[in-house]
C-alpha positions as CSV (number, residue, x, y, z in Angstrom):
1,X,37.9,57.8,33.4
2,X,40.6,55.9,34.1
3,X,38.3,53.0,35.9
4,X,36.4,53.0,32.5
5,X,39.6,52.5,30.8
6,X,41.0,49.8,32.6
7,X,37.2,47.8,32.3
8,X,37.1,47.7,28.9
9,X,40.5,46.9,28.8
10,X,40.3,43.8,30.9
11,X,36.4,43.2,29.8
12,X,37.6,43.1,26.0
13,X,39.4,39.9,26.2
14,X,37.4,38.5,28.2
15,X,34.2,39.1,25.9
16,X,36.3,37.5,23.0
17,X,37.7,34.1,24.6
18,X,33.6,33.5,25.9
19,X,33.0,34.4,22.1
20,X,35.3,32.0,20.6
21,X,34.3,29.4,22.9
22,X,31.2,29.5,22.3
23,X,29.6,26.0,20.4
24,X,28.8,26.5,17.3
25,X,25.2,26.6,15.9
26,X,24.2,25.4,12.9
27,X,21.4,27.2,10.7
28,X,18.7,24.5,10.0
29,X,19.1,22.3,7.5
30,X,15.9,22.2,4.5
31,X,16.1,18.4,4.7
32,X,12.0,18.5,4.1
33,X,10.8,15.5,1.5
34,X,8.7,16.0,-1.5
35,X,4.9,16.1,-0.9
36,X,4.8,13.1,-3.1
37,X,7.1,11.3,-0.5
38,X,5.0,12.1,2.6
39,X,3.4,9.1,4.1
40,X,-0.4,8.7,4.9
41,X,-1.7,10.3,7.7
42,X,-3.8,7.2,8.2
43,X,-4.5,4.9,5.9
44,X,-8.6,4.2,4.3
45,X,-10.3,1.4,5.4
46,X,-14.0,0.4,5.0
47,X,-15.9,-0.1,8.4
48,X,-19.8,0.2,9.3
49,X,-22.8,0.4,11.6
50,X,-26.0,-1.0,12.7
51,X,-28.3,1.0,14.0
52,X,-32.0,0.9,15.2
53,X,-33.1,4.4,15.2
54,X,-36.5,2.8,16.5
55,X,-37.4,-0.5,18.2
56,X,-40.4,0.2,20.2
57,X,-43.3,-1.0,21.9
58,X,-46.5,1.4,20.8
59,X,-50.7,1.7,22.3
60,X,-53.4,4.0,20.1
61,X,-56.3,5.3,21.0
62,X,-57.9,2.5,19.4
63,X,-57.0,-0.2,22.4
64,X,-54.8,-1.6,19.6
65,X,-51.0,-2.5,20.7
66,X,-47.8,-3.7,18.0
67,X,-44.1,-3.3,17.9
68,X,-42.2,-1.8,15.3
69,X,-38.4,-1.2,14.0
70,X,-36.7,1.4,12.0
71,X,-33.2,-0.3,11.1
72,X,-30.4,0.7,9.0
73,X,-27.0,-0.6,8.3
74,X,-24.3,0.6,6.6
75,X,-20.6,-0.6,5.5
76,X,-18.1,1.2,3.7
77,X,-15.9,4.2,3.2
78,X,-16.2,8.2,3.4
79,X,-17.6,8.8,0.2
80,X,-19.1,4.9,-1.4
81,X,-21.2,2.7,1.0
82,X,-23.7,0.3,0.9
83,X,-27.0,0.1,2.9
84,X,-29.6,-1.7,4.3
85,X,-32.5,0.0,5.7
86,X,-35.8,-1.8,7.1
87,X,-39.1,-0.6,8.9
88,X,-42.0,-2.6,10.0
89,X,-44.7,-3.3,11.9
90,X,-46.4,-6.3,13.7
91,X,-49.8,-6.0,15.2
92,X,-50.2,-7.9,18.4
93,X,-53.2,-10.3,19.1
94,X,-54.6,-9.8,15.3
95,X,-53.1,-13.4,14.7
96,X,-51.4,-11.6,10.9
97,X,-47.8,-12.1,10.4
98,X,-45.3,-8.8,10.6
99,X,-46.3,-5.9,7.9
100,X,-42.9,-5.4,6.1
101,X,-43.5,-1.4,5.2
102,X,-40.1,-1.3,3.4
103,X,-36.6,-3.9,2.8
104,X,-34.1,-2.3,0.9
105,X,-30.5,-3.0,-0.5
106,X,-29.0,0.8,-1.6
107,X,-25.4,1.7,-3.3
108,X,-24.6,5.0,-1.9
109,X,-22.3,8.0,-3.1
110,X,-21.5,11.0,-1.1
111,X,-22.5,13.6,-3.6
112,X,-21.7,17.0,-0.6
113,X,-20.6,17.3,2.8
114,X,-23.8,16.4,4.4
115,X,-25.9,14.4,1.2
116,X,-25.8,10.9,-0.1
117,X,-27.6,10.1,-3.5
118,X,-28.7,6.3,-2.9
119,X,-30.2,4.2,-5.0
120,X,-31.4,0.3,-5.2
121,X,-33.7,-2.1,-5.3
122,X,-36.4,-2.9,-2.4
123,X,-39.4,-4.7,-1.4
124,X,-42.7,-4.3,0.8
125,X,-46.0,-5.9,1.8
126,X,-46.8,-9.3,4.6
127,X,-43.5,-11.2,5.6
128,X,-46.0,-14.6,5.3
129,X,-44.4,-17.1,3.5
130,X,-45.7,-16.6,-0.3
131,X,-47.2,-13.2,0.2
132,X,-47.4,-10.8,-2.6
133,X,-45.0,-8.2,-2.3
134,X,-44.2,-4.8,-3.8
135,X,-40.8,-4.7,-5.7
136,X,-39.5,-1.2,-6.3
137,X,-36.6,0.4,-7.5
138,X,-35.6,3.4,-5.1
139,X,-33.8,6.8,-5.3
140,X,-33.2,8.5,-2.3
141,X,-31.5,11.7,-0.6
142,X,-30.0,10.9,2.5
143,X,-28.4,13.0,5.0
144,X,-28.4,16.5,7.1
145,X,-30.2,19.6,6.1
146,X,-29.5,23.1,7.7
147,X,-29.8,23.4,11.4
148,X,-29.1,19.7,11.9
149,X,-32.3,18.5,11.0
150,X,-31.6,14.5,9.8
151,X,-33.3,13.5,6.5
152,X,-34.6,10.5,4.0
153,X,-36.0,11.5,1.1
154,X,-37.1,8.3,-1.2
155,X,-38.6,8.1,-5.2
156,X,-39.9,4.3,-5.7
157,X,-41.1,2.9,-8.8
158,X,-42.8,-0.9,-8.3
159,X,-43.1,-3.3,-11.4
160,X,-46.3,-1.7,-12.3
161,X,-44.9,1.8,-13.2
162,X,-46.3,3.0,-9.8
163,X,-44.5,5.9,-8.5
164,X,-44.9,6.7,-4.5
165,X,-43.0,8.8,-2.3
166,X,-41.7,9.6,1.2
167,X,-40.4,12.0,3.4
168,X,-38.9,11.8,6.9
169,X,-37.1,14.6,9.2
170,X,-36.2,14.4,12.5
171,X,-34.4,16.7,14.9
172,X,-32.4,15.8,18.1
173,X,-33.0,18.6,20.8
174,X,-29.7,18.5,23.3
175,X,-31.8,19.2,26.8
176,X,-28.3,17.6,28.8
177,X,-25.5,15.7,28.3
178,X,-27.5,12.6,27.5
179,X,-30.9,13.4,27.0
180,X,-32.5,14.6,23.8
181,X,-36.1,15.8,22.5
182,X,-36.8,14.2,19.0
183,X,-39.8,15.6,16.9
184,X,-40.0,13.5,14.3
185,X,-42.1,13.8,10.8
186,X,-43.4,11.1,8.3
187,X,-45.0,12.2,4.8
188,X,-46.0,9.8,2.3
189,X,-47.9,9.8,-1.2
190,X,-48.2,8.8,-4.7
191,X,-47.8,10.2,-8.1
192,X,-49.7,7.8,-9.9
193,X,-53.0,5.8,-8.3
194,X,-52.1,1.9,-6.9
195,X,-55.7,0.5,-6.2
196,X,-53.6,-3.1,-5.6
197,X,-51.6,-1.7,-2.4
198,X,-54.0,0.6,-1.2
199,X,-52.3,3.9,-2.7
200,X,-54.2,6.5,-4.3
201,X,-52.6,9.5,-5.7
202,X,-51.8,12.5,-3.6
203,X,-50.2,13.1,-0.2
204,X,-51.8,10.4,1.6
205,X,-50.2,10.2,4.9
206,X,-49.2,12.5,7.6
207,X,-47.2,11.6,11.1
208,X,-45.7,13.8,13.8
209,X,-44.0,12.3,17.1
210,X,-41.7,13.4,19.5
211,X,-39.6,11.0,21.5
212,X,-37.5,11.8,24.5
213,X,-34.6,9.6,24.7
214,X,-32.0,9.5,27.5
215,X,-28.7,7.8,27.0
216,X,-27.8,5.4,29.4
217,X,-24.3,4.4,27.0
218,X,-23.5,6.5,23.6
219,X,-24.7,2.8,21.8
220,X,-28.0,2.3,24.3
221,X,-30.7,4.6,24.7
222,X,-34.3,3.8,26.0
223,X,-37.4,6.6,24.8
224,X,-40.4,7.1,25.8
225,X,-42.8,9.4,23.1
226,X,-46.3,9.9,21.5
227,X,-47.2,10.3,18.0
228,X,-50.2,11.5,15.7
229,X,-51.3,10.5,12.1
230,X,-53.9,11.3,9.9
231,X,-54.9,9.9,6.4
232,X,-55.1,12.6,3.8
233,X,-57.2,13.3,0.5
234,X,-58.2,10.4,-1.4
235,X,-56.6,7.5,0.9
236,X,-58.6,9.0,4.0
237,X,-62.1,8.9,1.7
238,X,-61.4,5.5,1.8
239,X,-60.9,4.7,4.8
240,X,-64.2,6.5,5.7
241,X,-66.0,4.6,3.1
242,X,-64.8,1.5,4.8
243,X,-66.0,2.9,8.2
244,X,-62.3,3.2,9.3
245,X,-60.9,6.0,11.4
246,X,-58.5,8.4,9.1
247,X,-56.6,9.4,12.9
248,X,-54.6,8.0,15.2
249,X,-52.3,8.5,18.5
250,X,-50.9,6.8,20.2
251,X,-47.8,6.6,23.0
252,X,-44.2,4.4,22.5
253,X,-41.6,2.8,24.7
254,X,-38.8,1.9,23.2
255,X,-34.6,1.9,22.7
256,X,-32.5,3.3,20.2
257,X,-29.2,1.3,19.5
258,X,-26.7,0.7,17.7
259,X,-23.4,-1.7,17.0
């Protein structure tokens, strides 16, 4: 008892000179600014894209060989950009010039996560010099529906009141890394008949494709695919009447690419 005694006797001292020793610690200070004072994570800048979904080489069934693009381009910000989007087709060995299928200049708004509402003015038919082309006004939804699947839904209206239509969904397929199945589908069709540009009324065109693409870069990727396509209702009678085939398949080469 009288080892106890003597500890706390010599330990009491000693306990008190560490305490007063000890450095002093502050309590933090609220020195936080006002949320209107806090700077910009990063400040908003417009930037952009060029991209060629499709730029490929393509044979059908009918011995008949032509290259076509898909392009779109894009500058802007998050939720206000403005587009350019092109597809066409030229027919090797038929001597024709390139068939423009569609040129278009859209202003776009980001109207949900995954949709823009677009809308602009555009232009189709021969890129001859002096050819007579369609002019349209378009309205579009652009973006990503559930399960990923990438989407361009169009309205046009030409100078004639003609209204057409079009629909295209495609899906990329991770099989590695860098590879990628893509089924792809094309609708098109009218709401009101077009005897000029060959457009009756009615869905008038179906395609299905599936590419597979392999990534040598994330900006260059060569695909190889085949595709089928068959006129419907009206627009298939007449091709028939014309002695015309209403299907086709055919296989592509090509690259997708983008800057």
């Amino acid at each position: 008892m009288s080892k106890m005694k003597r500890w706390i006797a010599v330990g009491l001292p000693v306990a008190g000179i560490f305490v007063l020793t000890m450095p002093a610690v502050a309590a933090p200070s609220d020195d936080r600014q006002p949320e209107e004072k806090w700077p910009e994570p990063m400040a908003a800048h417009p930037t952009g894209q060029v991209l060629f979904d499709r730029l490929e080489f393509s044979h059908t069934d009918r011995d008949e060989s032509s290259v076509a693009w898909d392009m779109l381009a894009w500058y802007g910000g998050d939720r206000n950009r403005l587009y350019l989007k092109s597809e066409g087709e030229n027919r090797l060995d038929d001597g024709k010039p390139s068939d423009l299928h569609s040129l278009e200049v859209l202003g776009s708004r980001l109207v949900s996560p995954f949709w823009e509402l677009q809308a602009g003015l555009g232009t189709a038919g021969s890129t001859a010099s002096g050819a007579d082309r369609e002019n349209y006004v378009v309205l579009s939804l652009f973006g990503t529906a559930p399960y990923r699947f990438e989407m361009d839904n169009a309205l046009r209206i030409n100078e004639d009141g003609d209204v057409s239509f079009s629909l295209e969904a495609e899906y990329d397929l991770r099989l590695t890394q860098i590879s990628y199945l893509q089924p792809r589908l094309e609708v098109s069709g009218a709401l009101t008949e077009a005897e000029d540009f060959d457009r009756p009324r009615g869905i008038n065109q179906l395609r299905l494709g599936v590419r597979y693409r392999y990534e040598l870069s994330r900006e260059f990727a060569p695909y190889l695919g085949v595709y089928w396509s068959r006129s419907l209702g009206q627009k298939a009678d007449w091709l028939r009447g014309a002695g015309e085939d209403v299907t086709e398949t055919g296989v592509v080469v090509g690259v997708r690419f983008w800057l």
